[in-house]
Structures are given as C-alpha cells and as structure tokens.
Residue, then its C-alpha position, 0 to 999 in steps of 0.5 A: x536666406x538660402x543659406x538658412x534654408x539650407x541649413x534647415x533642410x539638412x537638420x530636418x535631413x538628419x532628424x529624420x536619418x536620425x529618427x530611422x536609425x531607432x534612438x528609441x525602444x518601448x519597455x512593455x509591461x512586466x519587463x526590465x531592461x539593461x543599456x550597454x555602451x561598448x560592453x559597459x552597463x550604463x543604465x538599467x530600466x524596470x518601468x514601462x514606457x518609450x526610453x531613449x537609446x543612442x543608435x549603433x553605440x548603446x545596445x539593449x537587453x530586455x529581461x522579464x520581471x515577472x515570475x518564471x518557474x524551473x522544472x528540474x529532471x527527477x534525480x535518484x538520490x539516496x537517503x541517509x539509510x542508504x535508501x534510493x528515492x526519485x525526487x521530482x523538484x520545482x521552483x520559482x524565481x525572478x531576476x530581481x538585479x538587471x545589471x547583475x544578471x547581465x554580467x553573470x550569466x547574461x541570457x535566459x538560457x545560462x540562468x537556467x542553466x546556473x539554477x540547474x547546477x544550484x537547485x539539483x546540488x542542493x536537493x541531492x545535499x538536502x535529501x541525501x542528509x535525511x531520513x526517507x521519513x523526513x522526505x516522504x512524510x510532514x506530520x505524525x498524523x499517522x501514528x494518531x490513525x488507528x485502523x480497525x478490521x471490521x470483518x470480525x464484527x460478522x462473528x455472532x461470538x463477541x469472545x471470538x470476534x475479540x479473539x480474532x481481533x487480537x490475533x490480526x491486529x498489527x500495530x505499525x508506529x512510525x518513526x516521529x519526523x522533525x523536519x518534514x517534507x515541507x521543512x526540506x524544501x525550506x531548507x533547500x530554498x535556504x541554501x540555494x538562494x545564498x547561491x542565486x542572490x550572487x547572479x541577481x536571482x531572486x528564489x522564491x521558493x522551491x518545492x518537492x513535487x513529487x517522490x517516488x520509491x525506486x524500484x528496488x526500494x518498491x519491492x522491499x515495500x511490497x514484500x514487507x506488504x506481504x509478510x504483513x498481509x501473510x500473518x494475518x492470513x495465517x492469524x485466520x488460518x489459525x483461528x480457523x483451525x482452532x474453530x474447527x478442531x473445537x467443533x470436531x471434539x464438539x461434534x465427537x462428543x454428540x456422536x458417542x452420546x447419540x450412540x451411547x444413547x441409541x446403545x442404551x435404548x436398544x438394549x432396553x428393547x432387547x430386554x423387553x424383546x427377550x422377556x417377551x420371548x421367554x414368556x411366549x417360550x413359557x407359555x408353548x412350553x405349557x401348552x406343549x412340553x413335547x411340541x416345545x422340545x421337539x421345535x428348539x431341537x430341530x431349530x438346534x439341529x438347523x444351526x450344528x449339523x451344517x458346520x459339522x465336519x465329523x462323523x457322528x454315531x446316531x446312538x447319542x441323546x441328541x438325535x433321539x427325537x429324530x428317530x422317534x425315541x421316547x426321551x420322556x422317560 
C-alpha cells in the first residue's frame, strides 16, 4: 500500500512538473501558427484554440492570418518617353502557407523585407514600360470635356464675342490610353504574385496611391501652361488692338465730317455775314459817297503805313484825302 502511494505522489509530481513546463499554447482568433521539432516542421495550426506541444523539444512560431498592408518608399522612375515621375505604391497581402512561409523567409520582418524587393522591381518594370498617359490617366474621359471661355459671353457684338472665341480657343487632344493607371496595377499584381506564391504570400492587390511629376517634368508642365495661357493674352491683345484701330478710323471719320460739317456752315455764315456787309457798305456809300471814301481810306491807311519801311512822297493819289484835296473831280 505505500509502495502505491508512492507511486502515485510521483505521477501526480510529474504531471504537475509536467503541467509547469507549458505542453500547451493558446491559438487567438485570426492567427496560424507552425510546430517545429529540432529545426523540422512537423505541423502547422490555422484554427484557434488551446493546442498541445511537448516541452523544450517542440518550438512554436505564431503568424497573423489576417490582412497586412505594405507601404513601399516613393521611387523615381522614368517613363517610356524618358520622363521621371515619383510613383507612391501600396499593397495588400497575407501569409496563406505557415509552413512555406517558415522556411522562406521565417519572420515578419524579412517578408516585408522580400515584398520590398518584389513589389518595388515590379512597379519600376511596369511603370518604366509605359507611356506617362498610361500611368497618370484611366479613361479618355477628357478628350470628351470641352471647355468653354465664357468671358466672351460679355461682348454686346455677338460677331465679336464669336471672333473673339475663336482666336482663344485651344484645342488640346490627349493621347488615347489602353492600359490606364488601374490596368497598371493589374499588371503588377500579375507579375508579383508568380513571385510571392514561391514565399507562401498570398498578394491581394496592389495599388498606385499616388504619382507626382518631378520637378523638372513640373516646370515643363508649367511652361507649357504659360505658353498656352501666352496665346490667349495675346489672341486679346490682338483682338484688342484690332477694336481700337477700328474705332481710331471710326472716331477719324466723325472728326473730319464735324469738321467738314463745321467748315461748311461757317462758310455759309460768312457768306451771309459778307452780303450783309456789303449791303450795309451799300447803303453808307448811298447815303454818303464822300463819308464812305473818306472811312475805308483811313481804315486802308491803319493797315499799310504801319508795315511801310520807305519813304514815300505825299504827291500820290493816296494821300490826297488827308490833305484835304478834292478827288471828286
């Protein structure tokens, strides 16, 4: 009977020795896990739940199965024109195969690591292939966008609100795309996933987040901008010019004929004006011949002997009024 005792104090000794050492680990919700004996896979875990392992032999490695994302670093490639572009990549992924995964890259650090290597290649590869259209745009939507420049609509002359349309209009047709930005990141999700599937990566998708000009692709943008904008300020300035020359000649053409017409009316008031002297003249002449000589001469005399610069002798006809001489004979 002691011997049994005994014996059944030690069992119950080395359950509890054995119960301290940790046989069991507990699988949460949206993890997988990989059992190793001595380096060597012997089973792999994708349900939750309290599993069993044996103590200081089997080793256990613990992997999410749920969704992870990958942020790669913006790169600058350069298109198939040779034109540089910074392209800003994301991704999502899983580990689909524990085991797979254990052997190849084993911990979460060198899988992103080896999705770093996959990923950024393959954009490069794809981006680097295709026309910036292809990578910036995904649809020829904008070749259906017409624009219209409604400052024209202000002219009162619809002839030159049309003219003035037409002198601005700009009529930029862009490239048709066959591929599009969001068959680009097909394209790459194609490629890299014949890469991943090797690591026990599944790759759900990849997408271009963003893509931003560099900034010597940046200026040439602007400047082509500017040249644009140019021929349109100059199309006004043109028109400008053209509505000002127009209403010079039209404002010319009012000028000389007030003029002419102001020419023409004063000339008809002189007219009158000198009939109406000569018939006063007239008429004093009648009343007195004598008087009337006698005045235009002296007004005659206001206006010569002033500028005269000779000597003249007082015997001529022309001063004989002022000496009293009698020239009625």
């Amino acid at each position: 009977m002691k011997k049994f005792v005994t014996t059944i104090v030690v069992i119950l000794a080395l359950l509890v020795v054995f119960v301290l050492l940790g046989p069991f680990y507990i699988l949460n919700e949206g993890e997988q896990s990989v059992v190793t004996r001595f380096g060597k896979i012997i089973d792999d875990e994708y349900t939750a739940g309290l599993k069993f392992k044996i103590p200081f032999i089997d080793n256990v490695v613990i992997y999410p199965k749920k969704i992870l994302s990958w942020d790669g670093e913006a790169q600058r490639i350069p298109t198939k024109e040779n034109q540089f572009i910074w392209v800003d990549t994301t991704a999502r992924w899983k580990i689909s195969d524990p085991a797979k995964y254990y052997e190849t890259v084993n911990t979460l650090d060198n899988g992103v690591s080896r999705l770093n290597d996959i990923l950024d290649s393959t954009v490069r590869t794809v981006i680097s292939e295709n026309s910036l259209n292809e990578a910036v745009r995904n649809s020829n939507q904008i070749n259906e966008i017409k624009v219209e420049e409604n400052v024209v609509q202000s002219l009162d002359n619809l002839q030159d609100a049309e003219n003035l349309r037409n002198l601005t209009k700009t009529t930029t047709l862009q490239e048709s795309i066959d591929v599009g930005r969001e068959g680009l990141s097909q394209k790459m999700y194609d490629i890299a996933s014949e890469f991943t599937d090797e690591y026990g990566i599944e790759l759900i998708d990849i997408i271009i987040r963003q893509i931003r000009y560099s900034d010597d692709l940046t200026q040439s943008v602007y400047e082509r901008m500017i040249k644009e904008r140019n021929q349109i300020a100059e199309a006004y300035r043109s028109y400008g010019r053209g509505q000002l020359a127009q209403w010079e000649g039209k404002t010319e053409s009012e000028q000389k004929n007030i003029i002419s017409t102001a020419y023409a009316t004063s000339e008809e008031i002189k007219g009158v004006a000198d009939a109406e002297a000569a018939k006063i003249y007239a008429e004093a002449y009648e009343a007195d011949p004598y008087f009337f000589k006698l005045w235009r001469t002296l007004e005659s005399y206001k206006k010569t002997i002033p500028d005269l610069n000779k000597i003249l002798s007082t015997d001529m006809e022309y001063f004989d009024l002022m000496y009293g001489i009698n020239t009625d004979n």
